[in-house]
C-alpha positions in Angstrom: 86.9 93.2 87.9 88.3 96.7 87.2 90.0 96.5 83.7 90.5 100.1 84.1 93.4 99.1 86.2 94.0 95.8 84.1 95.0 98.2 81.0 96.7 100.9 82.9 99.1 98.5 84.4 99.8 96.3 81.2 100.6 99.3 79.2 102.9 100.4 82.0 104.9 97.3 82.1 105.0 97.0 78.4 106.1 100.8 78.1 108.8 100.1 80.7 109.7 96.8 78.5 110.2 99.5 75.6 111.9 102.1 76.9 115.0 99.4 78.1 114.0 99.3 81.7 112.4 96.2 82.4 113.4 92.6 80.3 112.9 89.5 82.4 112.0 90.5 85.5 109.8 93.7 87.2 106.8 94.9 87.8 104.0 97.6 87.8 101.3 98.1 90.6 98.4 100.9 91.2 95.7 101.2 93.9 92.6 100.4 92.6 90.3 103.4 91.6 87.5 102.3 93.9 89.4 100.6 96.6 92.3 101.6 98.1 92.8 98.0 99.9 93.0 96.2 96.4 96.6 97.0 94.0 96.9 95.1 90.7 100.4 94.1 89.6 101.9 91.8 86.7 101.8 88.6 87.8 104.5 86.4 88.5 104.8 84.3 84.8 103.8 86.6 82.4 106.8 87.6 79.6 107.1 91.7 80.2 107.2 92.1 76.3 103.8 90.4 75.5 101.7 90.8 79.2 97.9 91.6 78.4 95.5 92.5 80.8 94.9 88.8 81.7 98.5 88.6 83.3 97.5 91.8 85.9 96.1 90.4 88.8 94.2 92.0 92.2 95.5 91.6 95.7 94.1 92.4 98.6 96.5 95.0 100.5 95.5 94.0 104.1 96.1 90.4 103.8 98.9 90.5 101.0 96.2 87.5 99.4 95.6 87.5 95.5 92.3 87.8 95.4 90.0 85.2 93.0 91.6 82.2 91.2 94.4 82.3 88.5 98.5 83.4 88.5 99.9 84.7 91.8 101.4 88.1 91.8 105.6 87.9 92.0 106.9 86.7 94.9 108.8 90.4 95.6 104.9 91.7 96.0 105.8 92.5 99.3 107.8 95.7 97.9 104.7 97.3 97.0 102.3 95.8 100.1 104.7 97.6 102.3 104.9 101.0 100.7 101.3 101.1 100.3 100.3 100.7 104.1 103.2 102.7 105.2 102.3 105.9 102.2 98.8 107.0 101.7 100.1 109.6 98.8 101.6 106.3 96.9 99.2 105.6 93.8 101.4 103.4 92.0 105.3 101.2 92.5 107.6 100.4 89.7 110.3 97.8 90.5 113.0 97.4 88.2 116.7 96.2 87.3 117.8 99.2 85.0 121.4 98.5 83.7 122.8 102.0 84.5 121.2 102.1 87.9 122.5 98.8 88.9 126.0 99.1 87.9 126.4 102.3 89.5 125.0 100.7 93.1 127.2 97.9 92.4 129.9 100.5 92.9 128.4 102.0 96.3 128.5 105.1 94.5 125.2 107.1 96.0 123.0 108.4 92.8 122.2 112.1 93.0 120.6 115.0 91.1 123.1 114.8 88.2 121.0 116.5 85.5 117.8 117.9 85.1 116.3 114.4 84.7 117.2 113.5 88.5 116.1 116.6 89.8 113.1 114.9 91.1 115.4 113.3 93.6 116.7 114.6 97.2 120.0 116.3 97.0 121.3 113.8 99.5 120.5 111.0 96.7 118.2 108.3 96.5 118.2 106.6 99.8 119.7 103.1 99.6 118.1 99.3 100.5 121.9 98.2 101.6 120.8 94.6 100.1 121.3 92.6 97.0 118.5 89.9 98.4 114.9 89.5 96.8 112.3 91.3 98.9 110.3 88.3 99.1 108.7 88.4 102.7 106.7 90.6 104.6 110.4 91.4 107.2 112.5 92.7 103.8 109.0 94.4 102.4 109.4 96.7 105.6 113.0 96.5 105.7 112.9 98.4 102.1 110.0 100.4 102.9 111.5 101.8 105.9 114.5 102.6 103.3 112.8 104.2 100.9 110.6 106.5 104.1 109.2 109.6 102.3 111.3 109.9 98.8 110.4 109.1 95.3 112.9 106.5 94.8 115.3 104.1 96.7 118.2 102.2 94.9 118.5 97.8 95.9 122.1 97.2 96.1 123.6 95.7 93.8 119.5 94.5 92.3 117.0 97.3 91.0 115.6 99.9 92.0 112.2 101.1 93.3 109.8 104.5 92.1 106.9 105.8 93.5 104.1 108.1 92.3 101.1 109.8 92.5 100.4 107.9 89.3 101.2 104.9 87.0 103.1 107.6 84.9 104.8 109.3 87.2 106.0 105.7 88.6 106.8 104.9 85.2 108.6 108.3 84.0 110.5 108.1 87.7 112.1 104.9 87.1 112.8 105.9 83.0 114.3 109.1 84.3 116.3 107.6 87.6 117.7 105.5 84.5 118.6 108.6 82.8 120.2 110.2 85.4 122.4 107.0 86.4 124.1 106.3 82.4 124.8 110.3 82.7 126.4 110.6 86.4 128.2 107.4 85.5 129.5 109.3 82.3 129.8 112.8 83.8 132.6 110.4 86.8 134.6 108.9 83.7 135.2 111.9 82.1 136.5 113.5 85.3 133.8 114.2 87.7 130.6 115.3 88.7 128.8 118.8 89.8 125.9 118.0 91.4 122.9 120.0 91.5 121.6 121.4 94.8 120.6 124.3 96.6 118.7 126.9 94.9 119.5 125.1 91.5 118.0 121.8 92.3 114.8 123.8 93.5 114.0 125.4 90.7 114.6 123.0 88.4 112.9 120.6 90.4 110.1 123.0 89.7 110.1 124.1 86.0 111.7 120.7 84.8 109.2 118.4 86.6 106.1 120.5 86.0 104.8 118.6 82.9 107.7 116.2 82.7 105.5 113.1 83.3 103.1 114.1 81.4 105.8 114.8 78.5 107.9 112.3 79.0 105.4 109.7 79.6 103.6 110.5 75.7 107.2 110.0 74.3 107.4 106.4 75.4 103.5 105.6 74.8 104.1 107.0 71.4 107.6 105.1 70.8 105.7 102.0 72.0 102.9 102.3 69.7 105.6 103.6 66.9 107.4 100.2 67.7 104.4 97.8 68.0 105.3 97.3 71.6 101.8 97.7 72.6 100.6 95.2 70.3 98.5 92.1 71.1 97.7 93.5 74.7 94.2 93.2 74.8 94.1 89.5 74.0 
């Protein structure tokens, strides 16, 4: 079947595995280029730091099925099921656990445009999944999706976090970046508080930083991967 879509998401996951984003748990998805009723995701026993294509499986978006024989996608699937059918512009879902991200939700502190990293996120903040549970039926699949509604991110409580994109990188990059944005609001509170950008600010640098930032920063961590032998092994 499409090892187009095979590749794309195992060098995702492993680039996400490098860049200190995903260890034991988490996962990639993307629509398939031909059919927009198939995703392919990790599946649910493959190691992050060694997946090859084998470990990236298809599933049918209409019946949530895995379609053909072999591993069954994770049991949190239902995350990206229920973003796809609810948002036609969705190409691609990351789902993470991101140390910074997690700790500051732990706090109930709302994440928000901190730096020009986070600028990609509503002024408001990342809309919040008020739930530390695994999203492991179809009820918490809509539950989060309903959560997440039309932004490029949504924080689990007290669990992970969840990107979007138009694209495997720009899924990838948000997550990396949403990571970014966390270790430096969290810093930016210790050392006596945070000014937030918004208004005018956050719209142009929403603009001129995002422009080519996925491309950018997505070469950065496909080139420290290949640098670091992360990518190694892959195709076997």
């Amino acid at each position: 079947m499409n090892g187009a879509c095979r590749e794309t998401v195992a060098r995702a996951v492993r680039i996400c595995h490098a860049a200190g984003i995903m260890g034991v748990d988490g996962h990639v998805s993307m629509r398939d280029d031909g059919d927009p009723n198939v995703l392919w995701i990790n599946d649910r026993h493959a190691g992050r730091a060694t997946l090859t294509l084998a470990n990236v499986v298809p599933v049918d978006l209409r019946s949530g099925a895995r379609l053909g024989d072999g591993a069954e996608p994770p049991s949190e699937v239902h995350i990206h099921l229920e973003i796809y059918r609810r948002r036609d512009d969705v190409r691609a879902v990351v789902h993470a656990h991101p140390t910074a991200v997690l700790t500051l939700s732990a706090t109930g502190t709302v994440e928000r445009p901190s730096t020009s990293v986070g600028t990609f996120l509503p002024a408001g903040g990342a809309p919040v999944f008020d739930s530390p549970v695994l999203v492991n039926s179809a009820a918490r699949g809509e539950a989060l999706a309903n959560a997440l509604g039309a932004a490029p991110a949504a924080i689990l409580r007290q669990h992970g976090a969840v990107t979007v994109g138009r694209s495997v990188e720009e899924a990838v990059v948000r997550m990396i970046c949403l990571e970014d944005n966390a270790r430096k609001q969290a810093g930016a509170t210790r050392a006596g508080g945070v000014r937030f950008l918004a208004g005018g600010e956050l719209a142009t640098l929403s603009v001129e930083n995002w422009g080519n930032a996925v491309e950018k920063f997505w070469l950065f961590h496909r080139e420290e991967a290949q640098r670091t032998g992360a990518l190694a092994g892959m195709y076997t």
